[in-house]
C-alpha positions in Angstrom: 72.1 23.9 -91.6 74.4 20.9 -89.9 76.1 23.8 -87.8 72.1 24.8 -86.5 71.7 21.3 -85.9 74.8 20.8 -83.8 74.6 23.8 -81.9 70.6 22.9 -80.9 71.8 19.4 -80.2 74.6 20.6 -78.4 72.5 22.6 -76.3 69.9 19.7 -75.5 72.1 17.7 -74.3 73.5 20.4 -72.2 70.6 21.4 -70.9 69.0 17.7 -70.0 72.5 17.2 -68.2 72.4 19.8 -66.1 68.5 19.1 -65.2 68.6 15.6 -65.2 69.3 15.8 -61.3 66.8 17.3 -60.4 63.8 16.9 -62.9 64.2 12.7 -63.2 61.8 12.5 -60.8 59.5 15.1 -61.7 59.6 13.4 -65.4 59.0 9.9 -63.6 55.5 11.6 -62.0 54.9 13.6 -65.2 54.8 10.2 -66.8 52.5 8.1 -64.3 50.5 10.9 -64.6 49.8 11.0 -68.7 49.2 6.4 -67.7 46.6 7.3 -65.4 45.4 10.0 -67.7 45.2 7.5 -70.3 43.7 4.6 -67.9 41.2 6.7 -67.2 40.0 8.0 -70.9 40.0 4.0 -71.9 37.6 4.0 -68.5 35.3 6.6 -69.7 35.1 5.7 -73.6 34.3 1.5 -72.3 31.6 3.2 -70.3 30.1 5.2 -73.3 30.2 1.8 -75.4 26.7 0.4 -75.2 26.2 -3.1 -76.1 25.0 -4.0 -78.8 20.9 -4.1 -78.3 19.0 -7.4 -79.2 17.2 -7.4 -82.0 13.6 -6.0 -81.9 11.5 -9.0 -80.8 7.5 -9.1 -82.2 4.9 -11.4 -81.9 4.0 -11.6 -85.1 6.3 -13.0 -87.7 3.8 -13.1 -90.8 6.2 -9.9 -92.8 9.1 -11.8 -91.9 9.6 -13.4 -95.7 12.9 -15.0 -94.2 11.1 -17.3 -92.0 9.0 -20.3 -92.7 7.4 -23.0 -90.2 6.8 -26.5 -91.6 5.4 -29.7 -89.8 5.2 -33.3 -90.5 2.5 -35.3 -90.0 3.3 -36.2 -86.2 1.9 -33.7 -84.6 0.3 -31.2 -86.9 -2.3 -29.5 -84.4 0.5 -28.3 -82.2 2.9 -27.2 -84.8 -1.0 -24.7 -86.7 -1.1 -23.6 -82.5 2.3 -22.6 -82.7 1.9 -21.1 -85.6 -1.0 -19.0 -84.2 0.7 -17.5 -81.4 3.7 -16.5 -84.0 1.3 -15.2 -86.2 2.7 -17.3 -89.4 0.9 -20.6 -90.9 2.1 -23.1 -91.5 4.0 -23.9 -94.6 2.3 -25.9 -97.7 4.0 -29.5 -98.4 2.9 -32.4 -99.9 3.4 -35.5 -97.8 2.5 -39.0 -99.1 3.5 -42.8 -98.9 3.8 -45.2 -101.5 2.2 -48.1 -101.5 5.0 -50.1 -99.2 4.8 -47.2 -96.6 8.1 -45.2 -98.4 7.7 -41.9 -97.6 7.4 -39.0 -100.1 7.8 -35.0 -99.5 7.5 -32.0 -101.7 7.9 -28.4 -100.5 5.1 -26.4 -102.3 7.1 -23.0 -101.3 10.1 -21.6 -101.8 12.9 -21.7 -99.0 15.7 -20.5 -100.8 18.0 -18.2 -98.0 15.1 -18.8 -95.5 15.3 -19.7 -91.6 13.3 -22.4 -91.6 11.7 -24.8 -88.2 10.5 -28.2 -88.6 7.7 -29.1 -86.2 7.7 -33.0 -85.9 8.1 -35.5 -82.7 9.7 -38.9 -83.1 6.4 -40.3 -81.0 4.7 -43.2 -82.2 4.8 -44.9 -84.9 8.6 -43.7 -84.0 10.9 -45.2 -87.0 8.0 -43.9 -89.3 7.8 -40.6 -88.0 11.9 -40.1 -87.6 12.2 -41.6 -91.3 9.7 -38.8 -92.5 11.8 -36.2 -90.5 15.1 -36.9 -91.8 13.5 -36.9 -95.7 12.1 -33.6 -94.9 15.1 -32.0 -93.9 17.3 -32.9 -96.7 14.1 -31.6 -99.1 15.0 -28.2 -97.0 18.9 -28.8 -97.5 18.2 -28.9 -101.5 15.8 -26.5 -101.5 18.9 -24.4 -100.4 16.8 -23.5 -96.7 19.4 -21.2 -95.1 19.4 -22.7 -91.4 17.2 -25.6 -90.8 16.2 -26.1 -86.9 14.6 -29.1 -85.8 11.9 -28.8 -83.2 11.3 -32.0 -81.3 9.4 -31.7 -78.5 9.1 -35.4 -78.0 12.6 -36.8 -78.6 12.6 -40.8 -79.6 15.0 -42.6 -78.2 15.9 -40.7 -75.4 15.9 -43.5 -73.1 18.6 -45.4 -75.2 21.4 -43.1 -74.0 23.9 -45.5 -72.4 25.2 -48.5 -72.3 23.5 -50.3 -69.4 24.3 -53.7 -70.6 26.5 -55.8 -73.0 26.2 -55.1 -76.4 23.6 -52.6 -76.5 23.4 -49.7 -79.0 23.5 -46.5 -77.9 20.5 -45.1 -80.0 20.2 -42.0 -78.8 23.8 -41.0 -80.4 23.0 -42.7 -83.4 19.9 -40.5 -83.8 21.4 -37.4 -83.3 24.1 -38.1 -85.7 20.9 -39.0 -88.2 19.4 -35.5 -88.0 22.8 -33.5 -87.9 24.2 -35.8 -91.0 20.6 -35.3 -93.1 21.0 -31.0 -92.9 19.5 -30.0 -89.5 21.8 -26.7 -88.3 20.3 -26.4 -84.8 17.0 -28.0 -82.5 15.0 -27.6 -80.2 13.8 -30.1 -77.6 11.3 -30.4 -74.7 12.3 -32.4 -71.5 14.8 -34.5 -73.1 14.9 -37.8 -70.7 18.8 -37.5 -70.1 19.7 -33.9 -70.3 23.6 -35.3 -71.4 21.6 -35.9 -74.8 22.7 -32.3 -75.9 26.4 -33.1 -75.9 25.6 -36.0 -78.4 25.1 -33.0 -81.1 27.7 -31.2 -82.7 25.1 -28.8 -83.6 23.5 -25.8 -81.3 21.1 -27.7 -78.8 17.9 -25.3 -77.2 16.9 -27.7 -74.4 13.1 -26.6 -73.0 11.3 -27.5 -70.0 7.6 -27.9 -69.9 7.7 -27.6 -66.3 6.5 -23.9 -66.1 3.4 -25.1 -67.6 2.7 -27.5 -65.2 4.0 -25.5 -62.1 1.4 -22.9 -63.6 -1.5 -25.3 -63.4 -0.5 -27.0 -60.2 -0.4 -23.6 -58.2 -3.6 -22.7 -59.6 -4.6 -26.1 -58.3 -3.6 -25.0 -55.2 -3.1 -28.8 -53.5 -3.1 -28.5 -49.1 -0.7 -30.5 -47.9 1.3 -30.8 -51.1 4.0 -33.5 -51.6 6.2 -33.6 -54.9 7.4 -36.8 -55.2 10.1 -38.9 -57.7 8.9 -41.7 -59.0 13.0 -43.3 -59.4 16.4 -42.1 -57.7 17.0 -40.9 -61.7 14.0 -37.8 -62.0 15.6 -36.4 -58.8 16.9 -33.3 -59.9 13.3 -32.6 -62.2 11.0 -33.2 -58.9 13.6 -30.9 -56.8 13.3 -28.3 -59.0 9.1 -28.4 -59.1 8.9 -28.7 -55.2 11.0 -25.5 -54.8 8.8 -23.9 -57.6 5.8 -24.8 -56.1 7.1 -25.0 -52.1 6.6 -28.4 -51.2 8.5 -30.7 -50.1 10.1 -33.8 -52.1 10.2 -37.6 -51.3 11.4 -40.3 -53.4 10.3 -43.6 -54.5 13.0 -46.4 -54.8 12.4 -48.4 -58.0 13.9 -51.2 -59.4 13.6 -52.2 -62.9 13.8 -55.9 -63.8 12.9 -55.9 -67.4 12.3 -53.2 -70.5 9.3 -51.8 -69.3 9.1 -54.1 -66.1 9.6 -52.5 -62.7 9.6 -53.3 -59.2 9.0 -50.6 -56.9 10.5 -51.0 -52.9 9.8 -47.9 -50.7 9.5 -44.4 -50.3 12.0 -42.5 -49.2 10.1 -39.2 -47.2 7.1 -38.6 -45.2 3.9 -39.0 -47.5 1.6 -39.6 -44.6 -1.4 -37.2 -44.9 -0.1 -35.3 -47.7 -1.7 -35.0 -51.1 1.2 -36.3 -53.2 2.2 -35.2 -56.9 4.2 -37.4 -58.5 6.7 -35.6 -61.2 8.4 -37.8 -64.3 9.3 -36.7 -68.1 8.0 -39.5 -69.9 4.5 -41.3 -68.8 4.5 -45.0 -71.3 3.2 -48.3 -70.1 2.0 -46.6 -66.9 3.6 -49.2 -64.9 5.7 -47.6 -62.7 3.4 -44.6 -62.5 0.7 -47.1 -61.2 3.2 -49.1 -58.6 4.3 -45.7 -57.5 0.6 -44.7 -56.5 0.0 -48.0 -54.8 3.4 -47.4 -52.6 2.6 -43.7 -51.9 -1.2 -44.9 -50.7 -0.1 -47.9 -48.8 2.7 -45.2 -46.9 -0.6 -43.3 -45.6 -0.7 -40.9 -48.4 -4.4 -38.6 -48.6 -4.4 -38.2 -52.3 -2.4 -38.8 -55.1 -1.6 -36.8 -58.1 0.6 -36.8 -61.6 2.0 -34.7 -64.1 4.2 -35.6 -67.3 5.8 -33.6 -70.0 5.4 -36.7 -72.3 2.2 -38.8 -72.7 3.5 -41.5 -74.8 0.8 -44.2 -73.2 1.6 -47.2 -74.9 0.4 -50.7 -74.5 -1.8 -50.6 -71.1 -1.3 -47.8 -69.9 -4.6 -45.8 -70.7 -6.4 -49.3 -68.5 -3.9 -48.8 -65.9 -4.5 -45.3 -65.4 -8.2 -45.8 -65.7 -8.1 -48.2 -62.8 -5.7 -46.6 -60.6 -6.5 -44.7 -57.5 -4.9 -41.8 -59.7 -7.0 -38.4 -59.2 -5.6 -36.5 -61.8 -3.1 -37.2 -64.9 -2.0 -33.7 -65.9 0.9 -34.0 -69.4 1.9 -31.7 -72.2 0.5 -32.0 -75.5 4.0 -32.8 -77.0 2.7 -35.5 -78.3 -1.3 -36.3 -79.6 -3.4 -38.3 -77.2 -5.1 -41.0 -78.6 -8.3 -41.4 -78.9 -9.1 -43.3 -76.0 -7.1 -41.6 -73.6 -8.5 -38.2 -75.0 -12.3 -40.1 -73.4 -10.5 -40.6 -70.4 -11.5 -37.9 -67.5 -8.4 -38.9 -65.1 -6.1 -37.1 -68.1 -5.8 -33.9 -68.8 -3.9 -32.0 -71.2 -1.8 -28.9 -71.1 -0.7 -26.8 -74.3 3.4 -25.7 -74.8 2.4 -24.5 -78.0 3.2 -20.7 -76.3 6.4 -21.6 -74.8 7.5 -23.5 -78.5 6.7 -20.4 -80.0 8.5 -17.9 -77.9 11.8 -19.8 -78.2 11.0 -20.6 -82.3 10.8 -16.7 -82.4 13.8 -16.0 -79.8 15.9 -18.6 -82.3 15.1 -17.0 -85.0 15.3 -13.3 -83.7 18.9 -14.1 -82.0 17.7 -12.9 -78.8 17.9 -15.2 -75.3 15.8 -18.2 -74.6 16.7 -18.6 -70.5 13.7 -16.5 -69.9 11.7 -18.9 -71.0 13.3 -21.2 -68.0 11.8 -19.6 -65.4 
């Protein structure tokens, strides 16, 4: 057997040096050859990989025994209206105060392993509401809720987000460390007033615009002449992006605030003259700057003026102001309930995201992409 092996070994190595000459190169292309070979195998098997599909969306959730919807007492007729277009009610809870106004919750169901979404805006009476938020989710965190997600379409706050002056809080930070310390695993906002908000979680942020709602309405308004306009240098990029949507063009209104709730407004920037004017913000409160905007945008010649709003907080004065205004038309979101005097007022009219909240509850839940819902 070793004298086989010698004599084959022998023989190899006569053989490769007498070929080595001339087949070196020959192995050289023999071998670029099986790399391309291979290259192109790799090639066709990534090509037979198909990526993974999405899950199977539906539009109706009511089998789904993993997922629950809940709401607080906020805004309860948007979170049943959600509810309808998802085809799920929503969950039973006992809600109460004690005497001193303490707040008390009880889930009547079980959530054990379930995906569970909050409904509940931090609108007025803010603290209260926000209080009654944060004691609901850690109910859901003990009641061993699998994911809890937050939906906020009005987020309190918001306007908190910097600090603009000496020894101020930043209160927007502070709350989103509230919500993400008391069990919330994701949320879901609606025109957030600073969209930098988002990096203040360390949790998953879905950041939703009511804006294809109102582009919706305003195109089936069909305005002549239509001007978008910004009613401060800061809600630039929002009336942009509605002009292009709607193909207008976009002028701005200079303001200057001299107080909390006190502003001053000095010019507009862009030719108003003639148009029929739609003024564009996120968040519509005292009505003060809304109102001094209108007066500039009719003393620069404008025909007729307009206004839409995701949020219709409309605190204080604001449903007289709007009353008395030359306003035509108050258009706003129902992300938070009108009260009942603005609810009288003809000027104001309300549009519903309830479909939009539900399509990205059931995209959330259903791991598939919310960006559609963007457009």
């Amino acid at each position: 057997m070793e004298a086989e092996v010698l004599t084959v070994t022998t023989e190899d190595k006569q053989l490769d040096t007498a070929t080595a000459p001339k087949d070196s190169g020959a192995r050289e292309a023999a071998s670029k050859e099986l790399v391309q070979a291979s290259a192109q195998d790799a090639a066709a098997k990534a090509r037979d990989v198909k990526a993974a599909p999405e899950r199977k969306r539906t539009r109706n959730l009511s089998e789904d025994r993993r997922f629950k919807l809940f709401s607080g007492t906020a805004n309860k007729p948007l979170a049943e209206e959600i509810g309808r277009h998802i085809g799920v009610p929503v969950g039973e809870a006992k809600i109460q105060r004690f005497a001193d106004g303490e707040v008390y919750f009880q889930l009547l169901e079980n959530v054990r392993g379930v995906d569970v979404f909050v409904v509940q805006p931090t609108c007025f009476p803010v603290d209260q509401h926000l209080v009654e938020l944060l004691v609901m989710i850690d109910a859901l965190k003990r009641a061993s809720a699998a994911r809890i997600t937050v939906v906020v379409p009005y987020y309190g706050y918001a306007r908190q987000d910097r600090k603009d002056r000496p020894r101020v809080a930043i209160s927007a930070k502070l709350i989103a460390d509230l919500l993400t310390t008391a069990g919330a695993n994701r949320a879901l906002f609606v025109d957030l007033h600073a969209a930098q908000i988002q990096g203040f979680f360390n949790i998953p942020v879905d950041h939703l615009f009511a804006s294809p709602v109102l582009v919706s309405y305003f195109r089936e308004l069909a305005l002549p002449n239509l001007t978008v306009v910004s009613p401060d240098a800061g809600g630039v990029e929002r009336a942009r992006f509605f002009a292009q949507k709607v193909g207008a063009p976009l002028a701005i209104v200079d303001k200057r605030r001299t107080d909390i709730n006190v502003t001053e407004v000095m010019n507009v920037i862009g030719d108003v003259n003639g148009k029929n004017c739609l003024i564009i913000d996120d968040i519509i409160d005292t009505a003060g700057t809304l109102v001094k905007t209108v007066d500039a945008l009719y003393a620069n010649g404008a025909a007729a003026v307009y206004a839409g709003a995701s949020h219709a907080v409309l605190s204080g004065p604001a449903i007289d102001r709007i009353a008395n205004s030359r306003l035509e038309q108050v258009v706003v979101t129902n992300t938070i309930p009108l009260r009942e005097a603005a609810q009288k007022l003809s000027k104001i009219k309300v549009l519903s995201i309830a479909g939009l909240l539900g399509a990205a509850i059931e995209s959330i839940h259903m791991e598939t992409s919310v960006s559609t819902l963007f457009s």
